[in-house]
C-alpha positions in Angstrom: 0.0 0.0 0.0 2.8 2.5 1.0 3.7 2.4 -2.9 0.1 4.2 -3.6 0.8 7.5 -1.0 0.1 10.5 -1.9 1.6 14.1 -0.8 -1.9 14.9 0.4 -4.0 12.0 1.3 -0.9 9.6 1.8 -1.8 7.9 -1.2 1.5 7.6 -3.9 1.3 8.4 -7.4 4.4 7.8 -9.4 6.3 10.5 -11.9 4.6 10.8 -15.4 7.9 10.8 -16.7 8.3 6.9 -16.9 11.4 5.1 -16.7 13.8 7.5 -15.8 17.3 4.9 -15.9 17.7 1.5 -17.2 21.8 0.2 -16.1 23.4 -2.7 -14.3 20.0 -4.9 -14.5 18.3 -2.6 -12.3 15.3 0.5 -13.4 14.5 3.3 -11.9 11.4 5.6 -11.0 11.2 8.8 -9.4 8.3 9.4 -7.6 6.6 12.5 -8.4 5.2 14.0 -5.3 8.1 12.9 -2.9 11.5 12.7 -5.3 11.8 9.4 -3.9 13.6 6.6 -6.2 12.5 3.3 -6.8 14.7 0.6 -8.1 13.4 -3.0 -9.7 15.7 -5.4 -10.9 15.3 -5.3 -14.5 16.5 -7.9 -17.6 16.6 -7.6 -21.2 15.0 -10.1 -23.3 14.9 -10.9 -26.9 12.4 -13.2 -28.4 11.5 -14.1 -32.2 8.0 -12.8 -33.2 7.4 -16.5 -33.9 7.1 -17.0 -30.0 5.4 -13.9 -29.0 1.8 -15.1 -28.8 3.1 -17.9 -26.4 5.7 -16.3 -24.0 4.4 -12.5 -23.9 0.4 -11.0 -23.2 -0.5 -7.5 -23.1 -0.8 -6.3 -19.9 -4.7 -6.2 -18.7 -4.2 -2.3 -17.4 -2.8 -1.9 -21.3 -5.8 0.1 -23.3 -4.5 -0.5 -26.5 -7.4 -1.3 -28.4 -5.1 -3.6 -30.8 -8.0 -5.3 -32.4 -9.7 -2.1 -33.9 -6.0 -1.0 -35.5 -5.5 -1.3 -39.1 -1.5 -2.6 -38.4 -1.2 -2.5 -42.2 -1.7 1.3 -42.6 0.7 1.8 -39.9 4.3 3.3 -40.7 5.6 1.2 -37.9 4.3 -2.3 -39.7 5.5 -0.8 -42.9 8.9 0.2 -41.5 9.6 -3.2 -39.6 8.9 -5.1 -43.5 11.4 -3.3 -44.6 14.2 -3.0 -42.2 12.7 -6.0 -39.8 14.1 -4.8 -36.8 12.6 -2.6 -33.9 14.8 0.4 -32.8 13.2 1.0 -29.0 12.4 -2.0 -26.9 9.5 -2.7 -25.4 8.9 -2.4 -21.2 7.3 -5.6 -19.5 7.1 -7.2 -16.5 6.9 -10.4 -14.8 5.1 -11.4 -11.1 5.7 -14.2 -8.8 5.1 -17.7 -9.9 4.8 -16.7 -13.7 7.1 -17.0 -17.0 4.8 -14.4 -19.2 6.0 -11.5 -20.0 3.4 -8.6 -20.0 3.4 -6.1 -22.0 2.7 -2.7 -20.5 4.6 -0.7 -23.5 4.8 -2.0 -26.9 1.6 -4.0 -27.3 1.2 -2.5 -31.1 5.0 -3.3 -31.9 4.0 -6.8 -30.6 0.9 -7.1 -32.3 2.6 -5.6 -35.9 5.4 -8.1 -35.6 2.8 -11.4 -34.8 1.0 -10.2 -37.5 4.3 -9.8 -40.2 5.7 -13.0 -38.8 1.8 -15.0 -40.0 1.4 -13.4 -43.4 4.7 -12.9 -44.4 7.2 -15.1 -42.7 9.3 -12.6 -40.9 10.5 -13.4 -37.9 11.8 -10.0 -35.8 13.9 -9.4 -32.6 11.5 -8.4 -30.1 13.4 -6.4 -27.6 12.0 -6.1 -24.0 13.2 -4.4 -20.9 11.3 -6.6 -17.8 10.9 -5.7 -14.8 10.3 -7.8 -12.2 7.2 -6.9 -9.7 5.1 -8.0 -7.3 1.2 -7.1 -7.1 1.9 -4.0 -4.7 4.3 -2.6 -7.3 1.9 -2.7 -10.1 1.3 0.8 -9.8 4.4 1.1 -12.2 2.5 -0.4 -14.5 0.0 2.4 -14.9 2.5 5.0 -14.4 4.3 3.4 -17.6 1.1 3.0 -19.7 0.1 6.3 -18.9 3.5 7.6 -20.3 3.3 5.7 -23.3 0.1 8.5 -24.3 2.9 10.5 -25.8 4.2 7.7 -28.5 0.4 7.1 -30.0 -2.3 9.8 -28.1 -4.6 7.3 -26.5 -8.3 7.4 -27.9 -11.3 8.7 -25.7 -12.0 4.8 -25.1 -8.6 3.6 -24.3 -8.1 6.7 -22.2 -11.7 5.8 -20.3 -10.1 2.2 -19.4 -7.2 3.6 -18.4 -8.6 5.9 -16.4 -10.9 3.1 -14.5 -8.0 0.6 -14.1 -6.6 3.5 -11.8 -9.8 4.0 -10.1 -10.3 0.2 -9.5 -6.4 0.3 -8.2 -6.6 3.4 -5.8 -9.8 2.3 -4.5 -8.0 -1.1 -3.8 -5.3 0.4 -1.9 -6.9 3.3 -0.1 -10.3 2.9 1.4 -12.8 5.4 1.4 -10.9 7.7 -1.0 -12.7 10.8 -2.3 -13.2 10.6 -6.1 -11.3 14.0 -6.0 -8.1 12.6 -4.7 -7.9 10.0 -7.6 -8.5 12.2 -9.9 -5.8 14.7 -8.6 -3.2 11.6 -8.5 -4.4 10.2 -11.7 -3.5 13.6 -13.0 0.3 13.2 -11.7 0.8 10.3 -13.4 0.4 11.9 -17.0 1.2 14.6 -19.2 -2.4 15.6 -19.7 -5.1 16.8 -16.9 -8.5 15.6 -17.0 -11.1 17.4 -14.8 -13.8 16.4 -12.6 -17.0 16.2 -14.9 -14.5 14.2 -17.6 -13.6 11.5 -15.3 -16.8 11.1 -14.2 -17.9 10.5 -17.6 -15.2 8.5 -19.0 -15.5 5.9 -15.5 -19.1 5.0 -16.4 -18.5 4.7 -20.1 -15.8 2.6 -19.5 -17.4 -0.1 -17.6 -20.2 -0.1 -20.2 -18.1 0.1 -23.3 -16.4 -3.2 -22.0 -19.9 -4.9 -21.9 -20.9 -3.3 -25.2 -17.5 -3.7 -27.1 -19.1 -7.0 -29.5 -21.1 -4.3 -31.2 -18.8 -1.8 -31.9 -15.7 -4.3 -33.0 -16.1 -2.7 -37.1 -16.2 1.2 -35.5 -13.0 3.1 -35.6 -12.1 3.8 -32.0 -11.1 7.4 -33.0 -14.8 8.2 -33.7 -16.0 7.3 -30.5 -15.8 10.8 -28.7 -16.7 12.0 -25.5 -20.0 13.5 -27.2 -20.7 9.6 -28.1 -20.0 8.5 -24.5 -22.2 11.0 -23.3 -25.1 10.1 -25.6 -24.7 6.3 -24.4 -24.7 7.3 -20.7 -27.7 9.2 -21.5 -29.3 6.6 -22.7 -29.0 4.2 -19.9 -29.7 7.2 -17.1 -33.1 8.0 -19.1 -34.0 4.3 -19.3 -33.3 3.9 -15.3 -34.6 7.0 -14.4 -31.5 7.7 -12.1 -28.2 9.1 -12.7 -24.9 6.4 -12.8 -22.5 8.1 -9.9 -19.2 6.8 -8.9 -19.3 7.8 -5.8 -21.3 7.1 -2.7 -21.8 8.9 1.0 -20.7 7.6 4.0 -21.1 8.5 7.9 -18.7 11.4 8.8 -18.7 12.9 11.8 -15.8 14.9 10.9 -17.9 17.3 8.7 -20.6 19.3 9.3 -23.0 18.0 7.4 -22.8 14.7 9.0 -21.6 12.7 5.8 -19.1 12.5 2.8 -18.7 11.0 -0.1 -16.1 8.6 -1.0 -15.2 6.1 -4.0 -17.0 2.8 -4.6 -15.4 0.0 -3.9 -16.8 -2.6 -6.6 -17.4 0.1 -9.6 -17.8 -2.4 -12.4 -20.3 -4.8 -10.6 -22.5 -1.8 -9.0 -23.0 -0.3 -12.4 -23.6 -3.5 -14.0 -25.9 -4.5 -11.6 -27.8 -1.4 -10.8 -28.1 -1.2 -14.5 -29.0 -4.1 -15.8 -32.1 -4.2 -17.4 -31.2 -0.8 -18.9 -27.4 -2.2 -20.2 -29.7 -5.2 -21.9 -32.2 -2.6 -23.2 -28.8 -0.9 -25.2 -27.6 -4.4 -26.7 -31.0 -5.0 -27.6 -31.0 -1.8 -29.6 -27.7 -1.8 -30.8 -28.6 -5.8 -32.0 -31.4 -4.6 -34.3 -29.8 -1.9 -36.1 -29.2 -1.7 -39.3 -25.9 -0.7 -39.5 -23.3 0.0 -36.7 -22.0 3.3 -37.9 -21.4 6.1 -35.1 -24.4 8.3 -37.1 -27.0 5.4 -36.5 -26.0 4.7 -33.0 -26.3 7.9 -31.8 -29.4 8.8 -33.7 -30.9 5.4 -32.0 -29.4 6.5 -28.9 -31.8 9.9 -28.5 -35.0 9.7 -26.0 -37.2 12.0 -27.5 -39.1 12.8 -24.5 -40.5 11.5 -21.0 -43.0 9.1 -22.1 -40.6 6.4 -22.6 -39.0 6.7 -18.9 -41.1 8.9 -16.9 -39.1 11.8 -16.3 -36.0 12.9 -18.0 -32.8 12.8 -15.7 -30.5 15.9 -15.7 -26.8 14.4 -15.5 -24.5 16.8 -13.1 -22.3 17.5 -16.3 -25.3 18.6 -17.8 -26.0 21.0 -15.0 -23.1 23.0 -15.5 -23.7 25.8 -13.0 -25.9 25.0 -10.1 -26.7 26.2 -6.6 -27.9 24.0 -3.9 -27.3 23.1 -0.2 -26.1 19.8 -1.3 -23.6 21.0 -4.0 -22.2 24.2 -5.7 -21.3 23.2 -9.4 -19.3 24.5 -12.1 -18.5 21.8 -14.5 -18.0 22.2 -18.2 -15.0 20.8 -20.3 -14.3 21.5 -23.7 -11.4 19.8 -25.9 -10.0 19.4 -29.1 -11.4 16.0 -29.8 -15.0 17.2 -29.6 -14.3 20.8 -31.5 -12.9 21.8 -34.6 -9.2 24.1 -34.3 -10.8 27.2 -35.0 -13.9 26.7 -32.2 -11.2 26.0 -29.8 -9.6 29.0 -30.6 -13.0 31.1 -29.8 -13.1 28.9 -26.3 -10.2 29.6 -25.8 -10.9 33.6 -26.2 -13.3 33.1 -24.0 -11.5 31.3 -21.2 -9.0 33.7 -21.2 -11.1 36.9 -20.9 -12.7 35.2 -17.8 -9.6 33.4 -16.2 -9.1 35.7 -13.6 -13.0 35.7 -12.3 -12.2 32.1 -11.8 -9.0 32.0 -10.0 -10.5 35.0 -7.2 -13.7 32.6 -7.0 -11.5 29.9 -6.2 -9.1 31.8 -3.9 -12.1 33.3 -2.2 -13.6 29.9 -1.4 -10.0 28.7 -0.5 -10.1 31.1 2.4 -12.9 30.2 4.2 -13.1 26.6 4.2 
């Protein structure tokens, strides 16, 4: 557990920056938040493509949505047919009582040389630093997938699983977290920031992409935005009449109001479950289609009013300013993978004219709580 503290909150989150050293069979991490090294004994292996699929997985906390890549179009497949040999090597790792090898980065080098080694009989050096862990150092393993965002920008999707491995991971090493306090570490651990009403999109869309991935298999990843990932949560809130929160409140004396609210322990299950005749209402629907094409999706995807639920359910990101007893909310996002260049630059305008207003609100709030 002491591998997951934080400066805050005691709970750990490792540098963004990866693996800073790789000599004498050992690598090292610096941990962000406390400059603190942390060595691993680390070997270097080589093995043919034509053993790949047998002595090496993908790591499970690896996004990489492999399956949905063209490897083909890829100037990495096309470079490796040409030169067959891989100028980086990949980082793995091994735990206790285990020969595989998991990948945690390189799983589309690995994948491109399977694939160039079954249609074309090539059989490539397949380079990998391992490192060998245990189950309380797997936080490594994040840290390093996380860094890997840099080589090949994860998609919305594969950033939404990564994002809800670290969840399931914190919440496993810290209990009664505050969703706020993962999201702040989660943020260390990267080169890019997500905020508050992102995350707690992306965690719920996760879990149900994962259950509704069969019907998406032909759908370019890159197409599935946060505006998509919205309209399916949508969905399955207006179904169930109720929101889908990753959080929950708990007895605490400590504040004034009597309660607070922390992370759930069993996110996946407690969706699933809550949700379940709504989740088999969506693969009914997305059964009978058609065509699976993002435009027919999200057009089936629309609730055109109450009669079909009830009562319409206003999401929190949807309520982007709101004043209550219970919560004071500001809580919009806007990105370049849901607007065009030259609407981000109009956002942007816009941001900056009000920057300071919301840097004194903050600081006021700051000093009186």
């Amino acid at each position: 557990m002491d591998n997951f503290r934080s400066k805050n909150r005691g709970l750990h989150t490792a540098s963004g920056n990866g693996l800073t050293s790789l000599k004498n069979n050992k690598s090292t991490f610096i941990d962000q938040t406390t400059g603190i090294k942390h060595t691993f004994k680390t070997t270097n292996v080589s093995i043919d493509s034509s053993e790949l699929g047998v002595k090496t997985k993908v790591s499970s906390l690896n996004p990489r949505e492999i399956s949905k890549i063209n490897l083909e179009s890829l100037s990495l497949y096309k470079n490796l047919v040409e030169f067959q040999a891989l100028s980086e090597s990949a980082i793995g790792y091994t735990l206790p009582d285990s020969d595989i090898i998991f990948i945690a980065n390189g799983a589309t080098r690995r994948a491109c040389c399977i694939d160039i080694y079954n249609k074309l009989n090539i059989d490539i050096k397949y380079n990998i630093n391992v490192i060998q862990l245990d189950k309380e150092s797997m936080w490594l393993v994040l840290q390093e997938i996380r860094r890997t965002d840099s080589n090949r920008k994860f998609t919305f999707t594969e950033q939404s699983i990564n994002a809800l491995s670290f969840y399931e991971m914190y919440v496993e090493k810290e209990s009664n977290v505050s969703v706020k306090d993962i999201i702040e570490s989660y943020n260390l651990t990267g080169a890019s920031s997500l905020s508050q009403g992102r995350f707690s999109l992306m965690i719920p869309f996760a879990v149900i992409y994962l259950e509704i991935n069969e019907f998406l298999s032909n759908i370019d990843s890159r197409k599935l935005s946060a505006k998509f990932a919205k309209s399916v949560i949508d969905f399955v809130e207006k179904k169930a009449g109720k929101k889908i929160t990753i959080r929950k409140a708990i007895k605490d004396n400590s504040t004034s109001k009597g309660y607070s609210f922390v992370a759930l322990e069993n996110i996946k299950s407690t969706i699933l479950d809550e949700f379940k005749n709504e989740l088999s209402s969506l693969k009914s629907l997305l059964s009978h289609l058609p065509s699976l094409d993002i435009q027919t999706i999200d057009s089936a995807l629309q609730v055109k009013d109450n009669n079909e639920t009830g009562f319409i359910v206003q999401r929190e990101a949807e309520n982007n300013f709101s004043i209550s007893e219970q919560a004071c909310t500001v809580n919009f996002s806007f990105t370049r993978e849901d607007y065009s260049e030259s609407q981000m630059v109009k956002i942007r305008k816009i941001f900056d004219e009000y920057a300071k207003s919301f840097e004194d609100i903050k600081k006021k709030i700051d000093q009186i709580v």
